[in-house]
C-alpha positions in Angstrom: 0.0 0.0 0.0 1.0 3.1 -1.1 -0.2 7.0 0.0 -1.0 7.6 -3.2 -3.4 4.6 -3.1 -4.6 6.9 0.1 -5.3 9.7 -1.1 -6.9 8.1 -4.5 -9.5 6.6 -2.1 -9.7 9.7 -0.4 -10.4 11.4 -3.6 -13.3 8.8 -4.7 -15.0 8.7 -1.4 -15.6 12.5 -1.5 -16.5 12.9 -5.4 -18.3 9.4 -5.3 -17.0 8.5 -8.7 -13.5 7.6 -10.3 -13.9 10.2 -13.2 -14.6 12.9 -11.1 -11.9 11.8 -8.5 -9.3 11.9 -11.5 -10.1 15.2 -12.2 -9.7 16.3 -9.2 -6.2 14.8 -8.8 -5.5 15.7 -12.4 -4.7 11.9 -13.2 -6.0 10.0 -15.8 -9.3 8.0 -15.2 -7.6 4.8 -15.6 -4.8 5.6 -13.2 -7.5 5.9 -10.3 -9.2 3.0 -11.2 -5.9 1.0 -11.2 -4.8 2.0 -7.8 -8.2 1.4 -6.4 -8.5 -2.1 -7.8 -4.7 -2.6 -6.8 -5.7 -1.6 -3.0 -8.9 -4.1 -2.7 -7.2 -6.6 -4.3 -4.2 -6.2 -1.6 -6.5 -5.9 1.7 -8.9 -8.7 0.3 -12.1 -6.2 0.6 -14.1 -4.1 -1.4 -13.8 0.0 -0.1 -16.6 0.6 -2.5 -20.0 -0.3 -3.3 -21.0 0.3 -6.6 -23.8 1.9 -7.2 -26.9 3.9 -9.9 -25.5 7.1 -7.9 -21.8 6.1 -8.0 -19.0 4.5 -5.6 -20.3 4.3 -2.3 -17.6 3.0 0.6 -18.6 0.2 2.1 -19.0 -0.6 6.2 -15.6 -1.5 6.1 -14.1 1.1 3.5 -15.5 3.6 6.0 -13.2 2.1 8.9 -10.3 2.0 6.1 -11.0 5.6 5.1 -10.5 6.9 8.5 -7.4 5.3 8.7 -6.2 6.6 5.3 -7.0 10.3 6.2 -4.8 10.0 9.3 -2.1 8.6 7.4 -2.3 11.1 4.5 -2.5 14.1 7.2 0.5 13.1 9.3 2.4 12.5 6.3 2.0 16.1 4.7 2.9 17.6 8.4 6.1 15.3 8.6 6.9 16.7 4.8 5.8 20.1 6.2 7.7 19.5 9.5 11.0 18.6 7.2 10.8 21.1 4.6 10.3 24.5 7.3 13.9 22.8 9.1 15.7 23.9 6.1 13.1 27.3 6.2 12.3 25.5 2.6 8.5 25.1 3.7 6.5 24.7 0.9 3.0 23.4 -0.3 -0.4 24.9 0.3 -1.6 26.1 4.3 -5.6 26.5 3.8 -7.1 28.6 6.1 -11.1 29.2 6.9 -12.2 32.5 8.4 -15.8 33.9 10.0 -16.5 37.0 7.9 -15.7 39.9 9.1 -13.0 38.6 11.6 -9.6 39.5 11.5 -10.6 41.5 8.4 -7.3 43.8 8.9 -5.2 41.4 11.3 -4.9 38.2 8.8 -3.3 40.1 5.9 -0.7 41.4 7.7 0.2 38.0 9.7 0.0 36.3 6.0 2.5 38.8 4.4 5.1 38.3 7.4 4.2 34.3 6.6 5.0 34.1 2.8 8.1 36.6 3.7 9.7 33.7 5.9 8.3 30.8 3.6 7.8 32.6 0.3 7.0 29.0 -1.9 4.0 28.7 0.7 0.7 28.5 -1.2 -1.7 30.0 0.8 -5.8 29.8 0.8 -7.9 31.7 2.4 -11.6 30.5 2.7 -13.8 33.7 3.8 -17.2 32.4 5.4 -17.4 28.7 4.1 -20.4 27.1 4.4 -20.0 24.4 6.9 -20.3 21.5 3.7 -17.3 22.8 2.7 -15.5 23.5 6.1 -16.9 19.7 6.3 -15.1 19.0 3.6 -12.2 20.6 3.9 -11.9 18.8 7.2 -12.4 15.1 6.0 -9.7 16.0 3.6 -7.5 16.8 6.3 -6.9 20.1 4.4 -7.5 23.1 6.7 -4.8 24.2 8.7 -6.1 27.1 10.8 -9.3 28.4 11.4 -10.0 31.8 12.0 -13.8 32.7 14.2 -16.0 34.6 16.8 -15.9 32.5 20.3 -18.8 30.2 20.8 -20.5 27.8 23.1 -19.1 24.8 20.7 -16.1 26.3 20.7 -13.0 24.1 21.2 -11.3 23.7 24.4 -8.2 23.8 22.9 -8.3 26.8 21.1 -6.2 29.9 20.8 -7.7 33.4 22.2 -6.4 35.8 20.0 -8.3 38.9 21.3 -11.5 41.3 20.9 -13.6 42.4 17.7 -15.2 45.5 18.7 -18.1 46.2 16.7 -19.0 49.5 15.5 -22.2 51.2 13.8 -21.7 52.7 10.3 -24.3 55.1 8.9 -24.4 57.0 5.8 -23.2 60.4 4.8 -24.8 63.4 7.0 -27.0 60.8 9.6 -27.6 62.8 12.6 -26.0 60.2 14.5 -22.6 61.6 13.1 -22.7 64.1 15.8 -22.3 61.8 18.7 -18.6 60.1 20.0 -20.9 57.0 20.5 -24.3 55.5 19.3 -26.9 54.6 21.8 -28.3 51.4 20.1 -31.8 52.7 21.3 -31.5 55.5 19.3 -31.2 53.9 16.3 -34.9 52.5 16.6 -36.9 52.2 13.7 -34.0 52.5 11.2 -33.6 50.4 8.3 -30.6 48.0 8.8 -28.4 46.5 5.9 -27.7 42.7 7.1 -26.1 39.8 6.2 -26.9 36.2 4.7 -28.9 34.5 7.7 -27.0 31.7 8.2 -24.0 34.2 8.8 -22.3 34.4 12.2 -21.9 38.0 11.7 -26.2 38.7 11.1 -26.6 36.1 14.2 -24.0 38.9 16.1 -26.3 41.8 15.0 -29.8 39.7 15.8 -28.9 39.2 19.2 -27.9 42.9 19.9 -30.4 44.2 18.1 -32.5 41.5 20.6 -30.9 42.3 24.1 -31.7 46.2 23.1 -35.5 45.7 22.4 -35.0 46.5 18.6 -37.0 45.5 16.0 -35.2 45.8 12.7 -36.2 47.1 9.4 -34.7 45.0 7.2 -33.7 47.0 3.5 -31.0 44.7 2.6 -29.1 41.8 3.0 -25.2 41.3 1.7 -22.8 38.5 1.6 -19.9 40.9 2.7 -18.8 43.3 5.4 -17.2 45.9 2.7 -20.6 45.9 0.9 -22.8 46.3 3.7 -20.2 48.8 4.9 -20.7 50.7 1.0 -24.6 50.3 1.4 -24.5 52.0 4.8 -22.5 54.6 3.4 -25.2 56.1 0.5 -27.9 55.9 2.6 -29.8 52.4 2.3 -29.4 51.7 5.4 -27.1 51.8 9.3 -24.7 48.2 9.7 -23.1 46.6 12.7 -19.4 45.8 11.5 -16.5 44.5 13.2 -14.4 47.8 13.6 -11.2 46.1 11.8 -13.9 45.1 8.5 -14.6 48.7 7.8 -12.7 49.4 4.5 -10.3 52.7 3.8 -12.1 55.7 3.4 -15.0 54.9 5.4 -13.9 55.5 8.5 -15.6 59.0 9.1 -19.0 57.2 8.8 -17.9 54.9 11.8 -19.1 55.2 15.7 -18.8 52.9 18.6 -22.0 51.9 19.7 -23.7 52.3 23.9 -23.6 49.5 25.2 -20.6 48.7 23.6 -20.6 45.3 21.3 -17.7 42.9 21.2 -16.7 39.0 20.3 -14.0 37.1 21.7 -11.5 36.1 18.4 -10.2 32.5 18.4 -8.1 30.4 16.3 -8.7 27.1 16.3 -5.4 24.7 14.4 -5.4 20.9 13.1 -4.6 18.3 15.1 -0.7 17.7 14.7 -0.8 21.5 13.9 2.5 21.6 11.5 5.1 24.5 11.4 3.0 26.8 9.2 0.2 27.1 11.3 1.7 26.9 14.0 3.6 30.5 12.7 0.8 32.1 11.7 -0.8 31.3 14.9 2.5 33.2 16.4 2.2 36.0 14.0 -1.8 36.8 14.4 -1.0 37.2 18.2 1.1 40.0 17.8 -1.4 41.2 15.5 -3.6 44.3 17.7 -6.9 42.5 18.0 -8.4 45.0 20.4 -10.1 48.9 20.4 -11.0 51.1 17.1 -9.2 54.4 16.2 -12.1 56.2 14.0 -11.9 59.9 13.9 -14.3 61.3 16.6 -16.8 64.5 15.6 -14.4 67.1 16.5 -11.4 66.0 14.6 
């Protein structure tokens, strides 16, 4: 047995079909179908069943499976592990992050990354539905992940600081005249939100909840720097996290009474290797906490 017999398995269990394993690998069709063949015939079992819908792996291919994944993973992190002991660390480091979070932290902790490693591929996955974190986990592909604190959170992961969260309304909004807004006075104002299965419109919801607002909904985006654009001409106010607010937009900011703030976490693989483990290093010297926006005076 091979790991490339692994991760060919690997590759058929989550397309449920050899051709579309293939092109996933980029390998010829036949090549897959070879090494799968190769690896029942050597363990004596079938890993598949073969079905109208495609290959599905058997009650003992499962049991296999989870084996292979665990091999697969610890040998990219021993590769990994070698490579950064010559500071030759190469291959990809995939990272998942809650929109919104670390918006203006993660960019400069990945730049000081690819300085030291600079043949590090490096993907970012910005609010990934939780199939594809799913997936990306089976695969043993995501390295760090990057989120707001929560009651599932793990007990093993890594507080990295505080969002604060601030209210952005659009040019010439009377509440432009205030250091901070009360959340009651924004009563009755349209709001721009985010998709619903978001953790950043489940942040707003239960503000807007624990202040005994209502919201008007006018619109819904799928990113902080749109909702933040939206706010800005008028359609409606947004709750941000202070670091998401894009350049140029910061005059339109204000910190909001009471004030409104998430614990950030990373959370790493198991068997972390050396590249998440550095950019865990590198977002903690990252400033995680407090907003600077220009106050009504200045």
């Amino acid at each position: 047995m091979s790991l490339r017999q692994f991760e060919y398995a690997l590759a058929v269990a989550e397309e449920g079909s050899v051709t579309a394993a293939a092109e996933l690998l980029h390998v010829a069709q036949p090549s897959v179908s070879q090494q799968i063949r190769g690896l029942e015939g050597e363990l004596g079992v079938e890993l598949f069943a073969r079905t109208p819908t495609g290959l599905v792996p058997t009650v003992v291919g499962r049991a296999f499976l989870r084996e292979a994944e665990a091999a697969v993973s610890a040998a990219r992190r021993a590769r990994a592990t070698a490579r950064a002991g010559a500071d030759e660390l190469v291959g990809e480091l995939v990272v998942a992050v809650q929109m919104g979070f670390g918006t203006r932290q993660l960019p400069g902790a990945l730049g000081a990354l690819r300085r030291r490693f600079p043949r590090l591929e490096v993907t970012v996955f910005e609010e990934p539905s939780s199939a594809e974190l799913e997936r990306l986990c089976r695969r043993g592909l995501l390295g760090l992940a990057l989120m707001a604190a929560c009651e599932r959170s793990p007990a093993d992961a890594h507080h990295l600081g505080d969002e604060e969260f601030v209210v952005v309304v659009g040019a010439g909004h009377r509440q432009l005249a205030a250091d901070r807004v009360e959340l009651r006075e924004l009563d009755g104002e349209p709001w721009v939100r985010f998709d619903r299965d978001s953790a950043l419109d489940g942040v707003l919801r239960n503000v807007l909840r624990e202040n005994g607002l209502a919201p008007v909904t006018a619109a819904r985006a799928s990113q902080t720097a749109t909702a933040v654009r939206w706010a800005a001409h008028g359609l409606g106010v947004t709750l941000v996290p202070a670091s998401a607010v894009p350049h140029g937009h910061e005059h339109l900011v204000r910190p909001v009474l009471p004030a409104v703030s998430q614990p950030v976490i990373a959370v790493l693989q198991a068997g972390a290797g050396p590249a998440e483990t550095a950019l865990l290093e590198l977002l903690r010297k990252e400033t995680w906490s407090g907003s600077d926006f220009p106050s009504p005076a200045s």
